[in-house]
C-alpha positions as CSV (number, residue, x, y, z in Angstrom):
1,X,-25.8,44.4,-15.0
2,X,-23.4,44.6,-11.6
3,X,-22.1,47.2,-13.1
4,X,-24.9,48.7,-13.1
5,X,-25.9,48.6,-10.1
6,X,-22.8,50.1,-8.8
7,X,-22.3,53.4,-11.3
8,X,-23.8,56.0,-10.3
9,X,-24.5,57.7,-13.4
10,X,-26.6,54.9,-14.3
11,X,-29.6,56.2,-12.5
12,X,-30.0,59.0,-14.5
13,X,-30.1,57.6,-17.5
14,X,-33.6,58.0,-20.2
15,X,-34.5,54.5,-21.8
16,X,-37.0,54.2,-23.6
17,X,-40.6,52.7,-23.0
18,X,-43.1,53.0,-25.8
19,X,-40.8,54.0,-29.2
20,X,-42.5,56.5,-31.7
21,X,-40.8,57.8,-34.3
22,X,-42.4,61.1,-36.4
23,X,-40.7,61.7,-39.2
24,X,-37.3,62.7,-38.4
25,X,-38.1,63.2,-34.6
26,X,-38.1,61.0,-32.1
27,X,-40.9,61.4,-29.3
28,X,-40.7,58.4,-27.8
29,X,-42.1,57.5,-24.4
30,X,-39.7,57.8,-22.2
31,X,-39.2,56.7,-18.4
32,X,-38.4,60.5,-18.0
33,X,-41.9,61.2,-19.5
34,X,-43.6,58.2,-17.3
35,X,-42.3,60.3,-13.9
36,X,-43.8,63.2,-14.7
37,X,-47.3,61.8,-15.3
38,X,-46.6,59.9,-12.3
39,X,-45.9,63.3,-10.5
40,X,-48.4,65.2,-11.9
41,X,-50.7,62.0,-10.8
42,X,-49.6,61.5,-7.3
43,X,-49.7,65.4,-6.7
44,X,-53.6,65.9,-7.9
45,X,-54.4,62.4,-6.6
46,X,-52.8,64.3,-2.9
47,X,-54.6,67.6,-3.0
48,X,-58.2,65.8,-4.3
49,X,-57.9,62.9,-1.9
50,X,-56.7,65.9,1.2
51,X,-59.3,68.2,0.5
52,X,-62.8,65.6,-0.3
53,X,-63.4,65.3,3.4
54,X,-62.7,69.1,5.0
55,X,-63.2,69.6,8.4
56,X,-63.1,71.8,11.1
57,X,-60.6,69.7,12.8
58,X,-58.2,68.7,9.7
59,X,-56.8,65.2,9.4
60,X,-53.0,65.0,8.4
61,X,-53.4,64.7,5.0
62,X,-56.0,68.0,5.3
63,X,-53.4,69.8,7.6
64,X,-50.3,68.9,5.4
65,X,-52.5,70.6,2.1
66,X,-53.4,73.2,3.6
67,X,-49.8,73.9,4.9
68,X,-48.5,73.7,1.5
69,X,-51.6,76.1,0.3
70,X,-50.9,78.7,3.0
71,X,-47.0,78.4,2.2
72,X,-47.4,79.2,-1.1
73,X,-50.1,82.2,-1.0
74,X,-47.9,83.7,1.3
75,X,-45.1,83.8,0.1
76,X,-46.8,85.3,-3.2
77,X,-48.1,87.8,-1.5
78,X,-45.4,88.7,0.5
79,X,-43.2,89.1,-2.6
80,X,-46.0,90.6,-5.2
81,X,-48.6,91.9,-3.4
82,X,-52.3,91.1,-3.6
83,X,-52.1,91.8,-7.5
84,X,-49.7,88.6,-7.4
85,X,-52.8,86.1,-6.1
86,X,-53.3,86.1,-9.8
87,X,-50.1,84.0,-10.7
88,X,-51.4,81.5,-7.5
89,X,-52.4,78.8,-9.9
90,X,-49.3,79.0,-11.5
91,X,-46.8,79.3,-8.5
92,X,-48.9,76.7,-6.7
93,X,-48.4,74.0,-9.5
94,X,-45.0,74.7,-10.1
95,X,-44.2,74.2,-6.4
96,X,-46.0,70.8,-6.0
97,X,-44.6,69.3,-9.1
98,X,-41.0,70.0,-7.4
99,X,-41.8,68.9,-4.6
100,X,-43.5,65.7,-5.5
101,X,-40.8,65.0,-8.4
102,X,-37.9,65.3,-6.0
103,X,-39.9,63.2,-3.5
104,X,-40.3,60.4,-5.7
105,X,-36.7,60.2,-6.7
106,X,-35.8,59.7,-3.4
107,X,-37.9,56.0,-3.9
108,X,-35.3,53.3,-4.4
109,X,-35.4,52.6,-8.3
110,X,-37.4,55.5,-9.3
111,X,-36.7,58.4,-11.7
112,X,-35.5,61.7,-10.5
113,X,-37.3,64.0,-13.1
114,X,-35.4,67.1,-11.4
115,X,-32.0,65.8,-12.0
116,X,-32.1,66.1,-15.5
117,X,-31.6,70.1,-16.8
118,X,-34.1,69.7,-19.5
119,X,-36.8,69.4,-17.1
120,X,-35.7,72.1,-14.9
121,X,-34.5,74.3,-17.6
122,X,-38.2,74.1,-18.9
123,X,-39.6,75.1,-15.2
124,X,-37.5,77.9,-15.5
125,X,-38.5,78.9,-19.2
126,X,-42.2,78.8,-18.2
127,X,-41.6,81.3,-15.5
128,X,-39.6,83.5,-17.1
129,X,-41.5,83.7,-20.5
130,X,-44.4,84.2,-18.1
131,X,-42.9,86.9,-16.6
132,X,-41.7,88.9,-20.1
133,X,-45.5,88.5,-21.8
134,X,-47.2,89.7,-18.9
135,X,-45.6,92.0,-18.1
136,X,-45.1,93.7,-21.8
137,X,-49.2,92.9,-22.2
138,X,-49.4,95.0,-18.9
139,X,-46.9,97.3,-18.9
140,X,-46.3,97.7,-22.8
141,X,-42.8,99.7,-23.1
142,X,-42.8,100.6,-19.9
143,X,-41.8,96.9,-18.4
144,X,-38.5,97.8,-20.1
145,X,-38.4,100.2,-17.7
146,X,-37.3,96.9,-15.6
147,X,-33.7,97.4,-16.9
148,X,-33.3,101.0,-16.4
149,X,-32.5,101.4,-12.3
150,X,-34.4,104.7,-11.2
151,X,-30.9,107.5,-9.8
152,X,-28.9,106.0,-11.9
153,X,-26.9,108.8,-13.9
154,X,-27.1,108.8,-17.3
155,X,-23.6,108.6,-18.2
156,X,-23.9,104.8,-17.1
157,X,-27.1,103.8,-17.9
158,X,-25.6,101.9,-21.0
159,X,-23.5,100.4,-18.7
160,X,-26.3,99.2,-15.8
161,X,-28.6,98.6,-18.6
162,X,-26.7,95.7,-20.2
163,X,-25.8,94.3,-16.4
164,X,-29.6,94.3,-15.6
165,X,-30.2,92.6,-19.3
166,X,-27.5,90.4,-18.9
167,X,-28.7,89.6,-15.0
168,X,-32.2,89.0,-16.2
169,X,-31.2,86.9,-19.2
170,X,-29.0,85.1,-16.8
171,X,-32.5,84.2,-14.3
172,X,-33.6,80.6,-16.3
173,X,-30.2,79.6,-15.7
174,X,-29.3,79.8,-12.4
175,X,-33.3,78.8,-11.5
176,X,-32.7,75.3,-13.2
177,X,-28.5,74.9,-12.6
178,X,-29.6,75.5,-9.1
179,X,-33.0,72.5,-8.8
180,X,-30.6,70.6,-11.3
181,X,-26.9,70.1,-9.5
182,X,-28.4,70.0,-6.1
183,X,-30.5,66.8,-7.3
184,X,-28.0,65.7,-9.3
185,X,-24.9,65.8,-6.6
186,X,-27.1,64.8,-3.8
187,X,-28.0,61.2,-5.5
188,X,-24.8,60.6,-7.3
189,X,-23.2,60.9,-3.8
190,X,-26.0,59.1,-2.0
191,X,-25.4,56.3,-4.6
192,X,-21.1,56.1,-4.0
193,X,-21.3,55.5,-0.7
194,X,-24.6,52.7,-1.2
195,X,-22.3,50.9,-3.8
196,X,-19.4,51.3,-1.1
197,X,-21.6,49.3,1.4
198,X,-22.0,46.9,-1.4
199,X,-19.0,46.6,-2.6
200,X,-17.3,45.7,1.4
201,X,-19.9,43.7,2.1
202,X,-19.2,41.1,0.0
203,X,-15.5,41.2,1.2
204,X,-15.7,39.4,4.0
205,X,-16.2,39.2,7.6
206,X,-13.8,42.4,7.5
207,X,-15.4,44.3,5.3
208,X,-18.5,43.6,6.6
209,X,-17.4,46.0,9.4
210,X,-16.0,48.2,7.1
211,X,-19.3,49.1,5.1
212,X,-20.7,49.9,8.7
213,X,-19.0,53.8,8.2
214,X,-20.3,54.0,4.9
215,X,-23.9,52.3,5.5
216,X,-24.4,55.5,8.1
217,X,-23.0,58.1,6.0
218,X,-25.6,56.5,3.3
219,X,-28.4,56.8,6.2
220,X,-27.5,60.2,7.3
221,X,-27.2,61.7,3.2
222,X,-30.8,60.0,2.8
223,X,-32.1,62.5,5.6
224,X,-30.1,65.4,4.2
225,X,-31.5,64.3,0.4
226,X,-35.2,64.1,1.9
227,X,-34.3,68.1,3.6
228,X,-32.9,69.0,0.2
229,X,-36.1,68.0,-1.5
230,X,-38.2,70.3,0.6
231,X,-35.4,72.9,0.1
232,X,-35.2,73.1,-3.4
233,X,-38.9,72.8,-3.9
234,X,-39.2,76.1,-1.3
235,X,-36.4,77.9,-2.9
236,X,-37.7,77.3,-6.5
237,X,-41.2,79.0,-5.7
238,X,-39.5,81.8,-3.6
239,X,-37.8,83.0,-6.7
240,X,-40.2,82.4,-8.7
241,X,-42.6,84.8,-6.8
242,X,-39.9,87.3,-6.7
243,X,-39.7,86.9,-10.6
244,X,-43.4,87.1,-10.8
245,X,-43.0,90.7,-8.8
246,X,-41.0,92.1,-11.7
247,X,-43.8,91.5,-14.7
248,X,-46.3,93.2,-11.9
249,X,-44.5,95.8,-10.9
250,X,-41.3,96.7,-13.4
251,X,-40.4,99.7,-11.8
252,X,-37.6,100.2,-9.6
């Protein structure tokens, strides 16, 4: 258990809560699985509880909904257009779950949903599948157009063609690696430099002052974690309206 509470891989790791076992797979209730109700929870519970009592002079809670509202439909409709309001539901969700997930995490003893690829790597699948059946229901043929760059001669369309395929294939990926390492990084490192506090601490009078370099690196990387939280959460629905933009309009 001290070990444990030094390693900072330990954090990440799924136990377990409420076994079931169907046939030969395993879809047990995990402490993965109880962080995203509790996210999907606390987010709804949020945007209920800001918007019962509108005002014409918003409260905090009001004002801090209705930033994240604004944020969001403008940035849609600055990437996609008013045809893109469409996908506000969508974009609006996704963005709120982030941001609440990587919130959360940054609670002492919680679960960071986001630092785990599976989760983001699903994120990113749901946009990107979103993006290819619209836009073939919309567009039919013509959304294949996507991969064939307008000018380009046609000597080298083969050659652009399977860069743009490749590129567009290569969109899930970077969307969750990106959410993923930066959550992943950010706590492993916040979690060194707690156990290094820790660890000095209990050295003495000596290293008492020694953990005092690593107890405000730890208070600093807390901030910057909190910053990166908002961060990833903004840059994970800006690309995701910009994705959005290509099943609405797949011509270049």
């Amino acid at each position: 258990m001290a070990a444990d509470k030094v390693d900072p891989i330990h954090q990440f790791h799924i136990t377990k809560i409420l076994p079931i076992q169907v046939g030969h797979y395993d879809v047990s209730f995990t402490n993965s699985s109880l962080f995203m109700a509790v996210t999907v929870i606390v987010a709804t519970a949020f945007l209920v509880l800001a918007s019962s009592g509108r005002s014409m002079v918003p409260n905090r809670w009001q004002v801090v909904a209705e930033m994240a509202y604004s944020f969001v439909a403008g940035t849609l409709r600055d990437a996609a257009g008013k045809a893109g309001m469409k996908f506000f539901p969508l974009v609006f969700s996704l963005f709120m779950f982030v941001l609440v997930a990587n919130l959360l995490g940054m609670v002492p003893y919680f679960f960071t949903i986001t630092s785990h690829i599976i989760v983001t790597f699903a994120l990113a699948i749901l946009v990107i599948g979103t993006v290819i059946v619209y836009g073939i229901w919309k567009h039919g043929f013509h959304f294949f157009g996507l991969f064939v760059p307008s000018g380009v001669p046609g000597a080298l369309i083969p050659l652009v063609t399977m860069i743009e395929v490749i590129s567009f294939l290569s969109r899930p990926i970077s969307l969750s690696v990106r959410l993923f390492a930066n959550m992943l990084a950010g706590h492993i490192t916040l979690k060194v430099f707690a156990g290094f506090v820790v660890t000095l601490s209990a050295a003495g009078t000596v290293g008492m002052v020694g953990s005092v370099l690593p107890l405000a690196m730890a208070v600093a990387l807390t901030a910057l974690e909190f910053l990166v939280a908002f961060l990833q959460a903004y840059v994970f629905t800006v690309l995701t309206c910009m994705y959005l933009n290509d099943a609405i309009h797949p011509g270049h």
